[in-house]
C-alpha positions as CSV (number, residue, x, y, z in Angstrom):
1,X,6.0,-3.2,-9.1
2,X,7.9,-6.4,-8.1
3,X,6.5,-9.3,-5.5
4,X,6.1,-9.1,-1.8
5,X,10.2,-10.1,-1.4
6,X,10.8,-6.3,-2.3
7,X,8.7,-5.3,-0.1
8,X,10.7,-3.6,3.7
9,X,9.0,-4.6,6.6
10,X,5.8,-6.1,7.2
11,X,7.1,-9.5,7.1
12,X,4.0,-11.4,9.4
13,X,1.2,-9.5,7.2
14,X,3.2,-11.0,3.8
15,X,3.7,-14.3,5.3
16,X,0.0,-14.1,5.8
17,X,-0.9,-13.1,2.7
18,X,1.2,-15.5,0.9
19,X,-0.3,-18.6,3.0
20,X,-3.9,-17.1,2.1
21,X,-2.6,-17.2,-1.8
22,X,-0.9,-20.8,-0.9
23,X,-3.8,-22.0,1.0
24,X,-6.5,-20.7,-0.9
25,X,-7.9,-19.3,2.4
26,X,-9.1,-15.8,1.9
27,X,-11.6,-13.3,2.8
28,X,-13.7,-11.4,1.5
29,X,-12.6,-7.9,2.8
30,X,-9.4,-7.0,4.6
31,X,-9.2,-3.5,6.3
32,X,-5.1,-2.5,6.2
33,X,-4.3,-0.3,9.1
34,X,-1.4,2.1,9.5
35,X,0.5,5.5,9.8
36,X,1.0,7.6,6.1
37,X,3.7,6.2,4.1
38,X,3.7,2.8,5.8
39,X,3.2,0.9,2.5
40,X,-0.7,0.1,3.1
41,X,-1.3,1.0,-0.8
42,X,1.8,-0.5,-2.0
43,X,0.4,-4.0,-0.3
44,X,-2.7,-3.5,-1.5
45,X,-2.0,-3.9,-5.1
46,X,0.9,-6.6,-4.8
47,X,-2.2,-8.5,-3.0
48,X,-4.4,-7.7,-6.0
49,X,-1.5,-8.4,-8.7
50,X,-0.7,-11.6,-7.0
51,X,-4.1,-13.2,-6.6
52,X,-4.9,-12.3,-10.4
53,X,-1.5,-13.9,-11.5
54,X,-2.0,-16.3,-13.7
55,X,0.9,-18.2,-12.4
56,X,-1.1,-19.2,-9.5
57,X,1.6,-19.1,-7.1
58,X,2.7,-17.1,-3.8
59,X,4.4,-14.1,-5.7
60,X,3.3,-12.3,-9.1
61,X,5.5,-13.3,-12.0
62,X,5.3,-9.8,-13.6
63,X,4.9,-11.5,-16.7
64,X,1.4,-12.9,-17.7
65,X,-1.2,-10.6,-19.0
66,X,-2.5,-9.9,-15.8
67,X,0.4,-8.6,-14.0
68,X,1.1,-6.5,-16.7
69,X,-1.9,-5.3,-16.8
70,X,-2.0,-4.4,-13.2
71,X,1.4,-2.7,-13.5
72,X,0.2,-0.5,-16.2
73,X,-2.8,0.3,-14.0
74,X,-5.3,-1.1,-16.5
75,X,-6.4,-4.9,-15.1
76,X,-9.6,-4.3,-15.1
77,X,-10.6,-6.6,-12.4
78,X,-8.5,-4.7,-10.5
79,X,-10.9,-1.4,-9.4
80,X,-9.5,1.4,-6.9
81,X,-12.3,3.4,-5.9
82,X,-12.0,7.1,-6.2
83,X,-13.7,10.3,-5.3
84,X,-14.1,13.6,-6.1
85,X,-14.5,15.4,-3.1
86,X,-11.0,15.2,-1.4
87,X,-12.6,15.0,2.0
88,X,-15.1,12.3,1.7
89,X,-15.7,9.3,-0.1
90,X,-19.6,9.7,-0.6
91,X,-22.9,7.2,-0.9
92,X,-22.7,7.8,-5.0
93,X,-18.8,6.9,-5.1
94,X,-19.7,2.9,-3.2
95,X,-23.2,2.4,-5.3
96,X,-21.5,3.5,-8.8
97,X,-18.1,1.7,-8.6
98,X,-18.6,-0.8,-5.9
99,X,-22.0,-2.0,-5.7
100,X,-23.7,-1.4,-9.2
101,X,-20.7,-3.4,-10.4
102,X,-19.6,-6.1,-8.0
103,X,-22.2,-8.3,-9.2
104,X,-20.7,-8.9,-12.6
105,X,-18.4,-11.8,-13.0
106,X,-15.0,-11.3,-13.6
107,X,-13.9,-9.9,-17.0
108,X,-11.0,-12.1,-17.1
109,X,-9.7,-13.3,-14.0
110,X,-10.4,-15.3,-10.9
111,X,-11.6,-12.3,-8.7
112,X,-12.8,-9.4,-8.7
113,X,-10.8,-7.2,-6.3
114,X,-12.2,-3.5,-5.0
115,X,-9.3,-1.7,-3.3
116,X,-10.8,1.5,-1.2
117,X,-7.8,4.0,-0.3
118,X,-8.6,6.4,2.9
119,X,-11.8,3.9,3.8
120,X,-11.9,6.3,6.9
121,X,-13.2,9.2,4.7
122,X,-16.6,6.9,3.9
123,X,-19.8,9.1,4.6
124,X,-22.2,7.3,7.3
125,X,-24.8,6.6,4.3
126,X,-21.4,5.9,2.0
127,X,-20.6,2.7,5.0
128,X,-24.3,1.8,5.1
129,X,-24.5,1.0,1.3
130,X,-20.7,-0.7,1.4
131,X,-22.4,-2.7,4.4
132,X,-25.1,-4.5,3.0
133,X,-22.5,-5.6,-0.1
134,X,-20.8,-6.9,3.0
135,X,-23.5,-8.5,4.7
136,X,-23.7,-11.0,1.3
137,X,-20.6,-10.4,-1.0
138,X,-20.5,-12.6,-4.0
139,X,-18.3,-15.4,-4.1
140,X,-15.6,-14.0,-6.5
141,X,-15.4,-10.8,-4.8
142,X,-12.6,-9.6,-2.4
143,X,-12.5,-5.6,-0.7
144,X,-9.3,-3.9,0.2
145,X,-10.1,-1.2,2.6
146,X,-6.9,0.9,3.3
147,X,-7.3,3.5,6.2
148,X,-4.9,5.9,8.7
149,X,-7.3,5.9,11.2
150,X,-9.7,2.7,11.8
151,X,-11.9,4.4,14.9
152,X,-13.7,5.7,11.8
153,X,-15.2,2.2,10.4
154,X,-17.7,1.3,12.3
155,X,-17.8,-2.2,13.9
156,X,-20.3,-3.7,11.8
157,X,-17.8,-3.5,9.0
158,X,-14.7,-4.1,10.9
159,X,-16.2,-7.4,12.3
160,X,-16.9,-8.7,8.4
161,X,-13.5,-7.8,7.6
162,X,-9.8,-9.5,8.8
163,X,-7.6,-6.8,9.6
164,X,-3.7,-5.6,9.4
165,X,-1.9,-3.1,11.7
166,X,1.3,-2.4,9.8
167,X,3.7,-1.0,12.3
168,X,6.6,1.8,11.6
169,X,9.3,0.5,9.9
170,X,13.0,0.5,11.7
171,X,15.6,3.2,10.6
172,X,17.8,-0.2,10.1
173,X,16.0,-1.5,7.7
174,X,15.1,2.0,5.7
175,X,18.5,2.5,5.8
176,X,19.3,-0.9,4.4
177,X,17.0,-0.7,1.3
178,X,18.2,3.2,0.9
179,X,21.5,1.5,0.5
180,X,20.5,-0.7,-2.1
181,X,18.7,1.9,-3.9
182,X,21.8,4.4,-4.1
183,X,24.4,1.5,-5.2
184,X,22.1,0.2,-7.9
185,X,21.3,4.0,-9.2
186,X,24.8,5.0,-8.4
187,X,24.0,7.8,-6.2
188,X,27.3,8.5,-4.2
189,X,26.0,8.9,-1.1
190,X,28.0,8.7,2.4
191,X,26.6,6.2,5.5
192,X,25.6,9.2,7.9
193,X,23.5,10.9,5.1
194,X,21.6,7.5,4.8
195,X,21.4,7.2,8.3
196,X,19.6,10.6,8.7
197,X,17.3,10.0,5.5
198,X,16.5,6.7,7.3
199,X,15.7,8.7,10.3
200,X,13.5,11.6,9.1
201,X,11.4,8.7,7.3
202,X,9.9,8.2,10.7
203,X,8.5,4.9,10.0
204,X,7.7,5.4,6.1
205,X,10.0,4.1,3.6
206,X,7.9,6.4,1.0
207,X,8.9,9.5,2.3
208,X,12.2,8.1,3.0
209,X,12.4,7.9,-0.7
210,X,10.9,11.0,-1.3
211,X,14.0,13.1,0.8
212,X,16.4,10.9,-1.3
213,X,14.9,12.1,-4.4
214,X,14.7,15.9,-3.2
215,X,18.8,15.2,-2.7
216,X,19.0,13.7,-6.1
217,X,20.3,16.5,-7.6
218,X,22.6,17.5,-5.5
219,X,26.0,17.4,-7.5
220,X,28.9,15.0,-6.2
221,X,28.9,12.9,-3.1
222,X,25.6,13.4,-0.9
223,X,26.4,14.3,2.7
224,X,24.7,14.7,6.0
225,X,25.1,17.8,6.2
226,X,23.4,18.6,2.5
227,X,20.4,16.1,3.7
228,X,20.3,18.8,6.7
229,X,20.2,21.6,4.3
230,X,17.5,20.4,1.9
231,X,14.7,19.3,4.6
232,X,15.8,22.0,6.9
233,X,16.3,19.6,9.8
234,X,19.0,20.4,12.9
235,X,22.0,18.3,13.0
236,X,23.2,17.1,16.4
237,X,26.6,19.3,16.4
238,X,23.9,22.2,16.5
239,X,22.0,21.0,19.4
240,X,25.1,20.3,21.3
C-alpha cells in the first residue's frame, strides 16, 4: 500500500479526502458506494493509514510505526469488522467489535477507525445497535461503511453518514496503469492485449489485475488473442 497518488480514478472523492486530512474537517462515518472491484476497500484503508500517519500530512509516508503497522494489517486502531456468516453481518458482530469497544480511547493513535466491508449485509437488529453508536459516537471515533448496494442502509444511518458514489473507471485509464504495471514487472505484453484486459475490467481495475495475473504465465509476448483464450471472451474478427 502506497498513498492516494497510486490510486486510478476517483480523483474528487481523494481530493475530498485529502482536504478533510488538510482541513481537519471530518466525520464521523462515511458510507463508500460502488460496483465490485471499484476500489471502495482499497480507499478505505489509505483513509485509515493516512489519518493515523504520524506524519500528519495529506498522504501516508509508509514509514512511521503506524503505517507500517497498517500495511502489515496489525494497527490496531485500525479494526475491520468481520463475520462469520457469509450472508449477514449479525447484531453479535456490531456489539462485540464495534460497540463494546469504541468507547476505549485510542491505543496509540489519534482515532479510532472501524471499517465495515459489505455494510449492506447488516441484519435489521445488526443496523439498530450500529445506530444508536451513531446517534452519539465518541469524539475520537470515525466508521467506514463500504457497501455494493446502499438501498440496504436505511436512512437513519445514511443521513448521520457523508457519502461516496465511486463511479466505473475508464478503459483509458485501466489501460494506462496496466501499462505501467507490465513495464515495471517486465511483462511483454502488446497494446491490443492491454486494451482488451482494460476492457473486460468493466469498470474495476481489481479484476483488471486479476485477468493480467491469470495471463502471467503465459510464456513470451502476451497477445490479444491469448487474453481471448484464457477468459474465454469472443474477439471482434469472430463476431464479424
Amino acid at each position: 500500500m502506497s498513498g492516494f497518488k497510486d490510486v486510478v480514478g476517483h480523483k474528487d472523492i481523494i481530493k475530498y479526502m485529502k482536504n478533510a486530512v488538510e482541513q481537519n474537517k471530518l466525520s464521523h462515518a462515511y458510507i463508500l458506494n460502488g460496483q465490485r472491484g471499484s476500489g471502495k476497500k482499497l480507499l478505505a484503508r489509505l483513509f485509515a493509514m493516512t489519518l493515523q500517519c504520524e506524519s500528519g500530512e495529506s498522504e501516508p509516508c509508509n514509514s512511521c510505526r503506524s503505517c507500517v503497522q497498517t500495511t502489515n494489517g496489525n494497527q490496531p486502531d485500525i479494526i475491520t469488522v468481520k463475520h462469520e456468516k457469509p450472508t449477514s453481518i449479525s447484531v453479535d458482530d456490531i456489539r462485540e467489535q464495534l460497540n463494546g469497544d469504541i468507547m476505549i480511547k485510542p491505543y496509540s493513535s489519534r482515532y479510532k477507525i472501524y471499517i465495515i466491508p459489505e455494510a449492506d449485509l447488516m441484519t435489521v437488529q445488526a443496523q439498530n445497535a450500529l445506530l444508536k453508536t451513531l446517534e452519539e459516537p465518541p469524539a475520537h471515533a470515525i466508521l467506514i461503511l463500504a457497501t455494493t448496494e446502499p438501498q440496504k442502509i436505511p436512512a437513519t444511518i445514511q443521513s448521520r453518514c457523508q457519502r461516496f458514489d465511486f463511479r466505473r473507471i475508464s478503459a483509458k485509464n485501466i489501460a494506462g496503469r496496466i501499462g505501467e504495471i507490465t513495464r515495471k514487472d517486465g511483462i511483454n505484453i502488446t497494446p491490443d492485449a492491454i486494451q482488451l484486459v482494460a476492457q473486460l475490467g468493466d469498470g474495476s481495475m481489481r479484476d483488471a489485475l486479476s485477468i493480467l495475473d491469470l495471463c502471467s504465465g503465459i510464456e513470451g509476448e502476451i497477445t490479444r488473442e491469448d487474453i481471448e483464450n484464457v477468459t474465454g471472451s469472443v474477439s471482434r474478427t469472430a463476431l464479424v
